[in-house]
TIVEX-199662 format. One record per residue (C-alpha): chain; x negated, y negated, z; residue number from 1; residue in three letters. Coordinates in steps of 0.001 Angstrom, whole numbers. Example, Ala and Ser with C-alpha at 12.3 -4.5 7.8 and 13.67 -1.06 7.14 Angstrom:
residues 2
 c      xx      yy      zz   k   r
 A  -12300    4500    7800   1 ALA
 A  -13670    1060    7140   2 SER
This chain:
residues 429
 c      xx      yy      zz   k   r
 A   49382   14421   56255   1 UNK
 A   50862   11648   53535   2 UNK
 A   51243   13341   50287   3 UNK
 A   49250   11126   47424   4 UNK
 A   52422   10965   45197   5 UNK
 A   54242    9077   48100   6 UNK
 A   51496    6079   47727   7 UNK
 A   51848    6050   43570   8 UNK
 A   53699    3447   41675   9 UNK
 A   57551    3622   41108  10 UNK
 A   56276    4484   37460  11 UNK
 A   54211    7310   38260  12 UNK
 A   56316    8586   40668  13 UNK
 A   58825    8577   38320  14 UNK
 A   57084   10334   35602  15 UNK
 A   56091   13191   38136  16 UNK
 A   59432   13964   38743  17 UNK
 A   60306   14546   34875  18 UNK
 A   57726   16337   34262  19 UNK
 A   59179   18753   37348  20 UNK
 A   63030   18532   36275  21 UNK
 A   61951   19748   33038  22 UNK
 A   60546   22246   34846  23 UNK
 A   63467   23245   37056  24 UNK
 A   65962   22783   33741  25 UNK
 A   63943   25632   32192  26 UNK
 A   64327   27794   34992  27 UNK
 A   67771   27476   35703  28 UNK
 A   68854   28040   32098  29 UNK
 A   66899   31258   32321  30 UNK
 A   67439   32614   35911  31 UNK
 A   71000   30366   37284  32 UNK
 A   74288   31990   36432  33 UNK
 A   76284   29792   37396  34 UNK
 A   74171   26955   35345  35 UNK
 A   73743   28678   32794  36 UNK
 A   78256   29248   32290  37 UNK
 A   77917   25213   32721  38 UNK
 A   75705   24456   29824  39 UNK
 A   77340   26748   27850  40 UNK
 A   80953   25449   28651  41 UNK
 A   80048   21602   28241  42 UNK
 A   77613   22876   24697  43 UNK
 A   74781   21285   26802  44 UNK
 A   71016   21922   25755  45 UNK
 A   68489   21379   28562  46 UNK
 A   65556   20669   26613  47 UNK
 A   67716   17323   25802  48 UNK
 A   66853   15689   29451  49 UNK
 A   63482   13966   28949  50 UNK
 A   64356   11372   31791  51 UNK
 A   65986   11034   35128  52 UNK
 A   68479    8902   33807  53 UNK
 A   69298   11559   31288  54 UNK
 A   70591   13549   34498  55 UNK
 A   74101   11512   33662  56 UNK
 A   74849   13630   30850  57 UNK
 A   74962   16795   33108  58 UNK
 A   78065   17612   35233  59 UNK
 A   77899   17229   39413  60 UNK
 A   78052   20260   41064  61 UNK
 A   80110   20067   43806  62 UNK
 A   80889   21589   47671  63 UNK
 A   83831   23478   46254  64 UNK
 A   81622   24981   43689  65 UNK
 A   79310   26094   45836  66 UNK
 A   82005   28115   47972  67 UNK
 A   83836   29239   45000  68 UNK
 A   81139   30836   42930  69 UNK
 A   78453   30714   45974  70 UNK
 A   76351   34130   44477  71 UNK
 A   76092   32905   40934  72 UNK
 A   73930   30206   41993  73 UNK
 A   70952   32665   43155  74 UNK
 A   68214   32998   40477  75 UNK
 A   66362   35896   42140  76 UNK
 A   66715   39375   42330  77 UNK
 A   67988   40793   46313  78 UNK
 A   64593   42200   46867  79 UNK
 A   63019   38539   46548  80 UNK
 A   65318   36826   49382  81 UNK
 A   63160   36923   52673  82 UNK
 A   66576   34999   54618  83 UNK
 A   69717   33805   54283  84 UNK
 A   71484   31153   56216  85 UNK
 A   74798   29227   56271  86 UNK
 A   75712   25665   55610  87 UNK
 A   77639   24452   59334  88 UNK
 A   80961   24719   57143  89 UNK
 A   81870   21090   58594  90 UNK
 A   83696   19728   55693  91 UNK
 A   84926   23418   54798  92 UNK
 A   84184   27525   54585  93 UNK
 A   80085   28136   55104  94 UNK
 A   78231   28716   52110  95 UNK
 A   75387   31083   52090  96 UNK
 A   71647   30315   51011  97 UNK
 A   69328   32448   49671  98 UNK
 A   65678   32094   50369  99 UNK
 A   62739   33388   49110 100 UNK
 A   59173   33317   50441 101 UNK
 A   58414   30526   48531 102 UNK
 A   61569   28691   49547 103 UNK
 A   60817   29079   53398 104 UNK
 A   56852   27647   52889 105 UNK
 A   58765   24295   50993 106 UNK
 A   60872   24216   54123 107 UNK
 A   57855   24368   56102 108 UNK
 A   55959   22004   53864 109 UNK
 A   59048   19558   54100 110 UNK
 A   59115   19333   57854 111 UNK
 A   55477   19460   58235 112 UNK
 A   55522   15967   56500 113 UNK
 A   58582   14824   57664 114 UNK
 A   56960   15192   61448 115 UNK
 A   53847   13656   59841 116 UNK
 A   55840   10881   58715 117 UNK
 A   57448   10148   62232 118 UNK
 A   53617   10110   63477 119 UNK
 A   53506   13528   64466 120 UNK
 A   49971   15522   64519 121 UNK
 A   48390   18643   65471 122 UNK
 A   48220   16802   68916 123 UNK
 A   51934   16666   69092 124 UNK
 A   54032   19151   71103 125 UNK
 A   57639   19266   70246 126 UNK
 A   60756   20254   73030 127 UNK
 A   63533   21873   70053 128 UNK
 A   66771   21358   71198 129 UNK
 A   68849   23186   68821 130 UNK
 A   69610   26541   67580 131 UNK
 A   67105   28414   65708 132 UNK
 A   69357   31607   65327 133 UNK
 A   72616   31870   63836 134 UNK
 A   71631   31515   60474 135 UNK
 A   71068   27969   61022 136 UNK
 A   68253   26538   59258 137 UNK
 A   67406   23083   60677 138 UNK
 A   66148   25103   63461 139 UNK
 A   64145   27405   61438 140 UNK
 A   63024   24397   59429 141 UNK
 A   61846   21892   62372 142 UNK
 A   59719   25432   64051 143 UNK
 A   58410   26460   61157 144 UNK
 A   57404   22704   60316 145 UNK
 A   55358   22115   63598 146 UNK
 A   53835   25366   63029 147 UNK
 A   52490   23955   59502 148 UNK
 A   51369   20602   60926 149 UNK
 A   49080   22934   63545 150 UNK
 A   51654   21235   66294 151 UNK
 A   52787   23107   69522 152 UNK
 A   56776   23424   69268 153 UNK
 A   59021   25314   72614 154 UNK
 A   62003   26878   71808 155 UNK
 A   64849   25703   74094 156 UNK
 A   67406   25506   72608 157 UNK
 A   70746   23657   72752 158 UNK
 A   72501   22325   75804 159 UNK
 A   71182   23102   79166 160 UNK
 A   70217   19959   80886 161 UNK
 A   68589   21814   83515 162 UNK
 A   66098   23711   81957 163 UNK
 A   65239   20954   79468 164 UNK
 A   63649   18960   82028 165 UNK
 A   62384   22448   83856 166 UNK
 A   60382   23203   80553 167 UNK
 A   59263   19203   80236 168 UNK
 A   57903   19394   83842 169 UNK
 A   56017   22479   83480 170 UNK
 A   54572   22483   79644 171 UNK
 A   54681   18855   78903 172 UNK
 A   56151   18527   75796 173 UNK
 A   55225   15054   73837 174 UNK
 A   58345   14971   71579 175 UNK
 A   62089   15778   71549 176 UNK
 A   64128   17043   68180 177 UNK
 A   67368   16455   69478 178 UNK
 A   71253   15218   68723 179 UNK
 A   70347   11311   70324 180 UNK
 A   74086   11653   71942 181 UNK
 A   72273   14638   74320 182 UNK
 A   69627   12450   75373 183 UNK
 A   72115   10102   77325 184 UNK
 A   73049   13363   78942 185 UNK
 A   69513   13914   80087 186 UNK
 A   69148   10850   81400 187 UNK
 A   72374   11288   83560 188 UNK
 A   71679   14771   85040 189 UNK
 A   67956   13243   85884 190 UNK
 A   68994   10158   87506 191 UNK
 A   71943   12481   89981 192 UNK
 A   68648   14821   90382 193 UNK
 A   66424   12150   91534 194 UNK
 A   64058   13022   87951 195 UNK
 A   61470   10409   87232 196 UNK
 A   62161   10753   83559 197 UNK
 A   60200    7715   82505 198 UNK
 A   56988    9079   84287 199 UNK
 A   57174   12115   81950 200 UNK
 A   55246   13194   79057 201 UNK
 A   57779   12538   76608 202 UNK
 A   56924    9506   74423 203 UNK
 A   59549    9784   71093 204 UNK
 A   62439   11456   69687 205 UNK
 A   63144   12645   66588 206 UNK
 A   66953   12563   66508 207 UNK
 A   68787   14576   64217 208 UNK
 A   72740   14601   63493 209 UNK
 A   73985   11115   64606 210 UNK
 A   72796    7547   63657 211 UNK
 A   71165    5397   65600 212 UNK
 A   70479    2610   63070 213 UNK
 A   73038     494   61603 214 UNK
 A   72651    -521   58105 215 UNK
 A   70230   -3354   58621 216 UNK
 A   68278    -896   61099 217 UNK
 A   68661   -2096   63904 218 UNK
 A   69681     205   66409 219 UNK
 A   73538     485   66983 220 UNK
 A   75419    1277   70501 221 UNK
 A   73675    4856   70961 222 UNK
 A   70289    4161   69779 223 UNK
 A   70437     710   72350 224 UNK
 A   71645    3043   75015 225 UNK
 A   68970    5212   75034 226 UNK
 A   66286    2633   74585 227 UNK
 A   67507     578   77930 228 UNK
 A   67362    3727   79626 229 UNK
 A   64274    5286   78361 230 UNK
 A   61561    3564   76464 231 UNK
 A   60546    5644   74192 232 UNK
 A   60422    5575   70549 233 UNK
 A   63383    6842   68012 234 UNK
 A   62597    8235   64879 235 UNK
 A   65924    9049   62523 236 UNK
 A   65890   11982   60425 237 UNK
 A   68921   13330   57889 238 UNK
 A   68857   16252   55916 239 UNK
 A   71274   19578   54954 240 UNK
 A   70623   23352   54408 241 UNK
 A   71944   22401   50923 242 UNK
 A   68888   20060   49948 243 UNK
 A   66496   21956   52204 244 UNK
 A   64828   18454   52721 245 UNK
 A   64379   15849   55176 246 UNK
 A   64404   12264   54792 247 UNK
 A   62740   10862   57958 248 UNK
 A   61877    7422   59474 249 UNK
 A   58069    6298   59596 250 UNK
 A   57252    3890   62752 251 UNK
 A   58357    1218   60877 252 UNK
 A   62062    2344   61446 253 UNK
 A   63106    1041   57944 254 UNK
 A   65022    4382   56516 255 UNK
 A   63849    7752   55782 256 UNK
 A   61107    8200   53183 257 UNK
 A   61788   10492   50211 258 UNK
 A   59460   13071   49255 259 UNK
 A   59322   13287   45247 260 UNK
 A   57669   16722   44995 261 UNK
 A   60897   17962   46898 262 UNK
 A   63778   16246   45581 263 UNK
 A   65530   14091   43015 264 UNK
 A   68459   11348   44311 265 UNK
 A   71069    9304   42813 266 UNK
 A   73606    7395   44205 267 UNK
 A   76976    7625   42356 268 UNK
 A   80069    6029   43044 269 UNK
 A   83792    7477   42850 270 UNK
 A   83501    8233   38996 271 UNK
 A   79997   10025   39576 272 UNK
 A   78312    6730   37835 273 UNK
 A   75167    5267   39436 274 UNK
 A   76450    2946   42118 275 UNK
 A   75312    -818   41798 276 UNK
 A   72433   -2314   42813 277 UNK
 A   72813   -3036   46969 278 UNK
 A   76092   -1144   46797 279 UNK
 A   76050    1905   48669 280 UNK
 A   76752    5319   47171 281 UNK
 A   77046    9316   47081 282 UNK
 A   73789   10750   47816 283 UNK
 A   73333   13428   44925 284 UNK
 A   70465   15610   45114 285 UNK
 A   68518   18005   42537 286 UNK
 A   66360   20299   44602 287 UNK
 A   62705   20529   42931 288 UNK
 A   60398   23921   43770 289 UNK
 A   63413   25577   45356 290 UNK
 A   63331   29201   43866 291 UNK
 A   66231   31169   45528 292 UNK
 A   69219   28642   44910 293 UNK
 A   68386   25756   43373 294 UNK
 A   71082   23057   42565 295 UNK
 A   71391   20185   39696 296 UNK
 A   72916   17156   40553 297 UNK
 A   74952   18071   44305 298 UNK
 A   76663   15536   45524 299 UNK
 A   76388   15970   49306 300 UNK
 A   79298   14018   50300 301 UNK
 A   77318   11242   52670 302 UNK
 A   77701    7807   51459 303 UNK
 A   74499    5933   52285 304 UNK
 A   72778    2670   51533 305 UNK
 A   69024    2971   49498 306 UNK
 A   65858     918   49369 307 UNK
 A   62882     785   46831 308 UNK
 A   60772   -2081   48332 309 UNK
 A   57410   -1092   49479 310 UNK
 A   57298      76   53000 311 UNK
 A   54812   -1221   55137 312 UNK
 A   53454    2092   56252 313 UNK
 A   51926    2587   52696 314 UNK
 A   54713    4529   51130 315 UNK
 A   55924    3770   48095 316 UNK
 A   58946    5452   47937 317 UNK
 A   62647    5365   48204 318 UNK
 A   63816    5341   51896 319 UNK
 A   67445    6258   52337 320 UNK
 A   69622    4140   55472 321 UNK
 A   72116    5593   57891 322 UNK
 A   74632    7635   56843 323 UNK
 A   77454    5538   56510 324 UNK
 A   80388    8221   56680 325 UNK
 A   81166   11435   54757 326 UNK
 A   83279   10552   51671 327 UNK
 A   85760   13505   53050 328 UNK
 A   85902   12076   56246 329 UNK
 A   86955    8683   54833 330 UNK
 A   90038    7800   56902 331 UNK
 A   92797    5467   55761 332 UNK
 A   94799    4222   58550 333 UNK
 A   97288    1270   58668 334 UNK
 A   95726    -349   55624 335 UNK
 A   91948    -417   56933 336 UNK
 A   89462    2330   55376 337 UNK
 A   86926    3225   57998 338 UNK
 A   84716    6386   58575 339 UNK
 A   84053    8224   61884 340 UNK
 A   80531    6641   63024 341 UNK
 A   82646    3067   63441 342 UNK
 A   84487    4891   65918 343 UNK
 A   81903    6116   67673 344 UNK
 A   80006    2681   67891 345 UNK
 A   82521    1483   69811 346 UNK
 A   83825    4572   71631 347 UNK
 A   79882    4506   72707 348 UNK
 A   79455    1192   73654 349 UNK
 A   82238    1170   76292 350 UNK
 A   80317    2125   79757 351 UNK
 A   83390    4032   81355 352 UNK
 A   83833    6671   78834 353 UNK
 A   81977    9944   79357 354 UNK
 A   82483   11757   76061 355 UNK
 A   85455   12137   73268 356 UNK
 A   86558   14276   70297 357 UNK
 A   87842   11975   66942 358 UNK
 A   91144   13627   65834 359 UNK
 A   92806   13038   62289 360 UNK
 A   96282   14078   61359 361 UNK
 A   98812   13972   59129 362 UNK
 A  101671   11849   60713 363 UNK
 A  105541   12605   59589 364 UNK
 A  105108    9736   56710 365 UNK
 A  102466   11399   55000 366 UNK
 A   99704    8955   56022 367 UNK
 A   96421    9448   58284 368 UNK
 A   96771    8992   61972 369 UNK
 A   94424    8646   64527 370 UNK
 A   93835   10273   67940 371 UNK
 A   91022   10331   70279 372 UNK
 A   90290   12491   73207 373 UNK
 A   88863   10912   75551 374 UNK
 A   86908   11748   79478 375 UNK
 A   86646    8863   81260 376 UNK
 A   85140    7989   84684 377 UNK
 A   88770    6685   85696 378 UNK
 A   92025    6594   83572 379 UNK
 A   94024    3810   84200 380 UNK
 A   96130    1318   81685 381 UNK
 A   93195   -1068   82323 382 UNK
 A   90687    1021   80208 383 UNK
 A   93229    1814   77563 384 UNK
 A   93740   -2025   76955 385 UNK
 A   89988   -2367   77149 386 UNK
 A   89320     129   73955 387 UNK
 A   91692   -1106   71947 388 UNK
 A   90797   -4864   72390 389 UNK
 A   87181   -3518   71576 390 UNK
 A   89354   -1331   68259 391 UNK
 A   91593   -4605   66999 392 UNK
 A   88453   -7040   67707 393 UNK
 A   85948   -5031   65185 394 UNK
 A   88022   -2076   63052 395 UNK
 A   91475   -4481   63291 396 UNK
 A   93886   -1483   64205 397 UNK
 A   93701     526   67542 398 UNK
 A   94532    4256   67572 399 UNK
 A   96575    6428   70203 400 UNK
 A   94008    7526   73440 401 UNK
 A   94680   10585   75137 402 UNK
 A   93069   10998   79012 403 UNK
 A   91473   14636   79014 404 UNK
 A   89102   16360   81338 405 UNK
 A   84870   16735   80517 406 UNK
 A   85625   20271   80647 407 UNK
 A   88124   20158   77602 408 UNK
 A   86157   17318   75673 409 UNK
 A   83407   20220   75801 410 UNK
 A   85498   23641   74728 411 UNK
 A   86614   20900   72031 412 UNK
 A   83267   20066   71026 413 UNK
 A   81596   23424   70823 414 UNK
 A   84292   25848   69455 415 UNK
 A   82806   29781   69404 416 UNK
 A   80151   30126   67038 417 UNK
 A   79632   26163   66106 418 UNK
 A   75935   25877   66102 419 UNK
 A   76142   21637   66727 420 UNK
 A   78875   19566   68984 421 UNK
 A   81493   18664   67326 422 UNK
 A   82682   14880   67278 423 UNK
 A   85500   15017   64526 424 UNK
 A   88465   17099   63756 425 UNK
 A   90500   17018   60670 426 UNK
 A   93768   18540   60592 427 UNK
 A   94961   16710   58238 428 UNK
 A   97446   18308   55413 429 UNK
């Protein structure tokens, strides 16, 4: 299931999608209210953008746009929208999607080839470990994808170690969609259980929520964990209910492939200009076929790394790298800028720690601060000097480490309602 655009030329691909933002410009001016006060503000004529470069001259739209005028975005009458669901509301309040039939077979079609891409078949049968209620629509997106690609999918749901491998034993599943972190605690509940987890049917993963690929792709601390453990093979895959669109690894493990038909990408830097060449940037996305919301030019707020060279599974297009950080998660502490994942790395890579929770504050000075909860297999002054020798030697500052219990680490990490574990908390002012 490889889509014939994703084998053109950069050229042609390139001319496809103009041909379809002229297509969504037209339809937004007509149907988008909140695009349509934009054009109108900044005197802006849509039939002007010939080219995706011409995209520059429009203004980004932006998180806090979204949750400010969230219902001026729909373009369709109430009687059109089929579902709604709600962006996870980590980097602020939810916002609320509107989809339309024709929104919810794209987020089929999207999945459908994003399995595809990962090597995925009518042959496969996937194990989903997330949510599939609570307005969440990764879930939806991943069950309604397998059912496209003619693929079996089971419905378990987060969590629950136990009846994971109780549904693996008894339907043998061929494929996880998990958070990669949960895997490690698979492996751990079947090795006190006495399960031969290698001798299963499960052969990959596709892991969703946390990288397991630094830059260069190779796999970082979690991804290595889980390999040494358990042989089988890893397939990334990033996306957001805001792009309604997946960017996911092929078997060569080089970055996720773009689909064209779906979605236009730039990478801007911190004045919204294209970042330079092998610099990475913003990922900014124009949705393409959406009908219910569309958006023009969002920047998502992951900073990410990009590469156009021909990828030796066939594809011609862009494939987008780990996600570095999230720009609002950017942390600036004792002179050394840093995001999140480069704590985790570490935090990861140090065998006695069983889980944590990232905190940021605002100290009494005004500047960010730094504390981590962490559950440990034993606390002692030892393993405190050991994580921050392992926090000067790579990040060059170490921050405060505070002993808690598994049980807190987890009513920290899944706060009522949140639909995913939490790893970060920012209280900052």
């Amino acid at each position: 299931m490889l889509p014939e655009i994703e084998t053109k030329s950069f050229i042609e691909i390139k001319s496809f999608q103009e041909k379809l933002l002229q297509q969504l410009l037209a339809y937004i001016s007509k149907n988008s209210k909140y695009y349509q006060r934009i054009f109108q503000q900044n005197k802006f004529n849509a039939a002007e953008i010939k080219t995706l470069e011409d995209l520059q001259k429009i203004p980004v739209t932006t998180k806090d746009d979204l949750q400010q005028f969230n219902d001026d975005f729909i373009c369709v009458p109430k009687n059109k929208i089929i579902d709604y669901v709600t962006t996870s509301g980590t980097l602020g309040d939810p916002v609320t999607f509107a989809m339309t039939e024709k929104d919810l077979e794209r987020l089929a079609y999207n999945e459908a080839i994003s399995f595809a891409c990962a090597g995925g078949s009518e042959n496969e049968v996937y194990q989903l470990m997330t949510t599939i209620d609570r307005r969440f629509m990764a879930g939806l997106a991943y069950f309604m994808g397998a059912r496209k690609l003619g693929a079996g999918i089971i419905r378990v749901g987060a969590g629950m170690p136990e009846l994971q491998w109780d549904t693996i034993k008894k339907m043998f599943p061929t494929a996880l969609i998990t958070v990669p972190s949960f895997i490690l605690k698979l492996i751990d509940f079947a090795e006190k259980n006495n399960i031969e987890y290698r001798s299963t049917s499960i052969k990959k993963a596709i892991c969703i929520g946390e990288p397991i690929r630094n830059p260069d792709f190779s796999l970082n601390t979690l991804g290595e964990k889980i390999k040494e453990k358990w042989n089988i093979e890893l397939f990334s895959t990033y996306a957001s209910t805001e792009m309604a669109t997946a960017f996911t690894e092929c078997e060569a493990g080089r970055g996720g492939h773009h689909h064209p038909e779906l979605i236009i990408v730039e990478f801007l830097d911190d004045n919204d200009k294209p970042a330079k060449e092998g610099e990475a940037g913003e990922v900014t996305i124009t949705t393409l076929g959406v009908e219910g919301m569309p958006l023009l030019r969002f920047k998502t707020g992951d900073i990410c790394f990009h590469h156009t060279e021909k990828c030796e599974c066939g594809r011609n297009t862009m494939r987008l790298g780990p996600v570095i950080g999230r720009k609002k998660q950017m942390i600036k502490y004792k002179g050394t800028t840093l995001y999140p994942p480069a704590l985790y790395d570490i935090l990861n890579n140090i065998e006695q720690v069983e889980n944590y929770v990232v905190e940021v504050f605002t100290n009494e000075i005004g500047t960010d601060e730094i504390l981590i909860h962490l559950a440990a297999k034993e606390k002692s002054e030892a393993l405190v000097k050991n994580i921050s020798d392992h926090f000067r030697a790579k990040l060059r500052v170490t921050p405060t480490i505070k002993f808690v219990s598994s049980a807190e680490i987890n009513v920290m990490q899944n706060p009522e309602m949140s639909r995913k574990p939490l790893k970060f908390i920012d209280k900052r002012e």
